[in-house]
C-alpha positions in Angstrom: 5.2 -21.2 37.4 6.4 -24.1 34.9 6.4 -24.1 31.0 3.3 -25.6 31.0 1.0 -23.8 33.5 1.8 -20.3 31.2 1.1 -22.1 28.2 -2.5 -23.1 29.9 -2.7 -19.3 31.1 -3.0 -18.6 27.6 -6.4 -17.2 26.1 -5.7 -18.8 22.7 -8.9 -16.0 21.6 -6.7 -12.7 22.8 -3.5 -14.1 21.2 -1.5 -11.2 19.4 -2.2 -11.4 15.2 1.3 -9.8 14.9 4.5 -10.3 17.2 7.5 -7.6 16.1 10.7 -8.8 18.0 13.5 -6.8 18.0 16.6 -10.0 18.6 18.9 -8.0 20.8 22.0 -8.8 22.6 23.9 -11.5 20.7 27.4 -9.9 20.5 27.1 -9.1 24.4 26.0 -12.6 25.0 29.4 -13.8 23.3 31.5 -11.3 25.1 30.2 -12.8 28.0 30.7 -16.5 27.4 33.8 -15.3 26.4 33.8 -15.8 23.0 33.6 -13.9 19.2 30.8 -12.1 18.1 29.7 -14.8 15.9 28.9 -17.7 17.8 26.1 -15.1 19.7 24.7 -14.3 15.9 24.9 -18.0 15.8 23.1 -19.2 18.6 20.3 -16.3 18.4 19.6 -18.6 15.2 19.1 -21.3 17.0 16.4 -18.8 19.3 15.1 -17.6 16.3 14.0 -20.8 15.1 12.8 -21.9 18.6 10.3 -18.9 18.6 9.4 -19.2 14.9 8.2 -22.3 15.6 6.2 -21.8 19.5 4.5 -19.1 17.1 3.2 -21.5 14.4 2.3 -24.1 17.0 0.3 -20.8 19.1 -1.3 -20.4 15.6 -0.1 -16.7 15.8 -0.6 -15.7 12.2 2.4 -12.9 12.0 5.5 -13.0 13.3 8.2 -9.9 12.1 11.8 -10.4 13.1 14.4 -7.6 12.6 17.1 -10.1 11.5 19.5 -6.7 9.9 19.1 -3.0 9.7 19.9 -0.6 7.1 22.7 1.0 10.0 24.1 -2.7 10.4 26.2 -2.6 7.2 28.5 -0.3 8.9 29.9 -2.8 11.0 33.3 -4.8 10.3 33.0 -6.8 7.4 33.9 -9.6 8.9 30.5 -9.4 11.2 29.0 -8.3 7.9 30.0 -11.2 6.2 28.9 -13.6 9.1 25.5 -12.3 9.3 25.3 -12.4 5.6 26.4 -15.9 5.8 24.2 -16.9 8.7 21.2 -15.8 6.4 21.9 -17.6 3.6 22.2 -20.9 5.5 19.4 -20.1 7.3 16.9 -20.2 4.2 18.5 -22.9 2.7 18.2 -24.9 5.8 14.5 -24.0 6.8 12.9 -24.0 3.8 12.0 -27.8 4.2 10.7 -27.2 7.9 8.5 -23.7 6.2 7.1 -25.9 3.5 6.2 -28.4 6.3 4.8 -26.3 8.9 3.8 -24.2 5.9 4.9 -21.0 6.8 4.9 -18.1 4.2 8.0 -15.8 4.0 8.3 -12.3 3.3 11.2 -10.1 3.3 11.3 -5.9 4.3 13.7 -3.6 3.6 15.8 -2.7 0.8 16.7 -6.3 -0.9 18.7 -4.5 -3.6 21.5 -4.4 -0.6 22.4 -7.9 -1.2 24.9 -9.9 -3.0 22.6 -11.3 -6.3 22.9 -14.6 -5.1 21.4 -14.3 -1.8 18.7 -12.0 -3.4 17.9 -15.1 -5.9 17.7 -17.4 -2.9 15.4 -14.8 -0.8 13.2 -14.7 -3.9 13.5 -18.4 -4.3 11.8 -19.1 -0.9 9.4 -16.3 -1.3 7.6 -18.0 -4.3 8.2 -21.4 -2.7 6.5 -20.5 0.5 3.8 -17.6 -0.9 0.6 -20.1 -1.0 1.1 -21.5 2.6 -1.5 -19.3 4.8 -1.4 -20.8 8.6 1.8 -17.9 9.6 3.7 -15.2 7.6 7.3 -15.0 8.8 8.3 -11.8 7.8 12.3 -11.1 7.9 13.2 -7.4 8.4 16.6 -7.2 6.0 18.4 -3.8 5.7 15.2 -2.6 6.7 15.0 0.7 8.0 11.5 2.4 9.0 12.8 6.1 8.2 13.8 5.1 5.0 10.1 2.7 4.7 8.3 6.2 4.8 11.0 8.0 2.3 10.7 5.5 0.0 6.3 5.3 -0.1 6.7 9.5 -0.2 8.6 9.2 -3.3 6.5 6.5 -4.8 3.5 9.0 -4.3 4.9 12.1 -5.4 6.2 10.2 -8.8 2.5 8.3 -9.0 0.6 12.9 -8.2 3.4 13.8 -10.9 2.0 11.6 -13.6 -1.2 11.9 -13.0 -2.2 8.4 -11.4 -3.4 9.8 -7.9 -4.4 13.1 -6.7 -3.0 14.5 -3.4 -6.8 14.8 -2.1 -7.0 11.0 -2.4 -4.0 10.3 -0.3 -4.8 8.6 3.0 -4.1 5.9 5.5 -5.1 3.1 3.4 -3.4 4.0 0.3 0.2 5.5 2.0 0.3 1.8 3.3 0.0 0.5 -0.2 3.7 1.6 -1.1 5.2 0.2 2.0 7.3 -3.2 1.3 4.1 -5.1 2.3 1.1 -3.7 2.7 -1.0 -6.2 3.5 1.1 -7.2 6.8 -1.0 -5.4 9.8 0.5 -3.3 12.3 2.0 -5.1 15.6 0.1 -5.9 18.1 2.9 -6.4 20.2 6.6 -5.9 20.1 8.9 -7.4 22.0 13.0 -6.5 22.4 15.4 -7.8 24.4 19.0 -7.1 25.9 17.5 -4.1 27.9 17.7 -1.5 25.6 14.6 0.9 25.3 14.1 2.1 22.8 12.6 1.0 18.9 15.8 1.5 16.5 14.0 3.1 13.5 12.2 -0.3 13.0 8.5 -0.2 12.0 8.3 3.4 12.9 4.8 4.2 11.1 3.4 1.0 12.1 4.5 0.9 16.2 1.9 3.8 16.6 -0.8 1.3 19.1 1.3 -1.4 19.4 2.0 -3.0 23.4 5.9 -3.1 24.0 6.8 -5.7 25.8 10.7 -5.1 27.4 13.2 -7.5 28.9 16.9 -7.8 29.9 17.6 -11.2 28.8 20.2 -11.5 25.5 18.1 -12.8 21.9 20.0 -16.0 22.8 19.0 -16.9 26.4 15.4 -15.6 25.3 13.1 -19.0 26.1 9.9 -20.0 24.7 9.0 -20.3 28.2 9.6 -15.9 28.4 8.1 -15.7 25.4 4.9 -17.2 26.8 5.0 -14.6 29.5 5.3 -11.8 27.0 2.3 -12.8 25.6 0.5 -12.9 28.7 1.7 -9.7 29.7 0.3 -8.4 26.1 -3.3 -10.3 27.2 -3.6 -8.4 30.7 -3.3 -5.0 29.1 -6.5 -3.0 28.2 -5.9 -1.7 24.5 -7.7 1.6 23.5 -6.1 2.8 20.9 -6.9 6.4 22.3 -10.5 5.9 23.0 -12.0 5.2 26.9 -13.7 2.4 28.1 -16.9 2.8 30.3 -17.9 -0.1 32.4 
């Protein structure tokens, strides 16, 4: 089947409102071209940017990437320092091409981890970016989902010990008011690559319905073309959410 026939497969009606993607596999894809770790960080840039973009175009209103986890910091620091480095560029580069395709960006995870000057930057796009409505691009940065939960627990238990909020009053709703953003929606779909199989503490409270969608391909050989058949593998599944159907 070519590019295009999946693209006309599509039911632009049963599109996902929110793709996760966990970008997996760019150190092994350097090891296998032969080459250091960084030039895979580097070209799943490149992949990142392709798919950022085949979601704005699919009008696909939410698109999460987990771009560094809170357990990534303990690599070298020379990978540390390459990713960090990657990230900066990357906002600095794309900002013109967010304002354009007007893209909003917002950033998870615990942003106090950064150096103060890409934390001014990340902030900088933020409120250059936060009145675009057409996609949120949502950057997952020393995110971890564990430490998500933690951190709304603590929020509550300081909001019931000075009297703001009762514990009766606690629910759903309001536990998902003291996430990082609580109006993002929970995934629809979540895809990861590389072959791994599992979710690597990465929007554990929000994952609870949402369609996984695994492959074997490295982040950077990752195509629009298989993206297009993740999403119409996500459109021939029957969601339930626990209930059953009765034709």
């Amino acid at each position: 089947m070519s590019f295009s026939q999946y693209e006309q497969k599509l039911d632009p009606e049963k599109l996902p409102r929110h793709v996760a993607i966990i970008m997996d596999g760019n150190g092994r894809w350097a090891k296998r071209q032969g080459l250091p770790r960084v030039f895979g960080h580097k070209k799943g840039v490149e992949t990142a940017r392709s798919i950022i973009i085949k979601s704005r175009n699919l009008n696909i209103p939410y698109l999460t990437l987990f771009a560094f986890s809170k357990e990534n910091w303990q690599r070298p620091k020379e990978e540390v320092d390459t990713l960090l480095s990657l990230l900066k560029e990357y906002l600095q580069k794309e900002l013109p091409l967010m304002i354009e395709k007007e893209i909003r960006l917002k950033i998870i995870g615990d942003r106090e981890d950064f150096p103060e000057d890409l934390t001014k930057l990340i902030e900088r796009v933020e409120r250059e970016t936060e009145k675009f409505n057409k996609m949120t691009l949502v950057l997952a940065l020393s995110y971890s989902g564990r430490a998500e939960i933690l951190r709304a627990v603590k929020f509550i238990a300081k909001e019931i010990e000075n009297g703001r909020i009762q514990s009766h009053e606690i629910d759903e709703k309001l536990f998902k008011n003291f996430f990082y953003f609580p109006e993002l929606p929970d995934p629809d779909l979540l895809i990861r690559t590389s072959g791994e199989l599992r979710i690597s503490n990465f929007l554990l409270y929000q994952l609870a319905y949402t369609e996984f969608y695994f492959t074997e391909t490295l982040w950077p050989d990752f195509t629009e073309e298989e993206y297009l058949q993740a999403l119409l593998s996500y459109q021939r599944r029957e969601r339930r959410f626990g209930k059953i159907y009765e034709f």
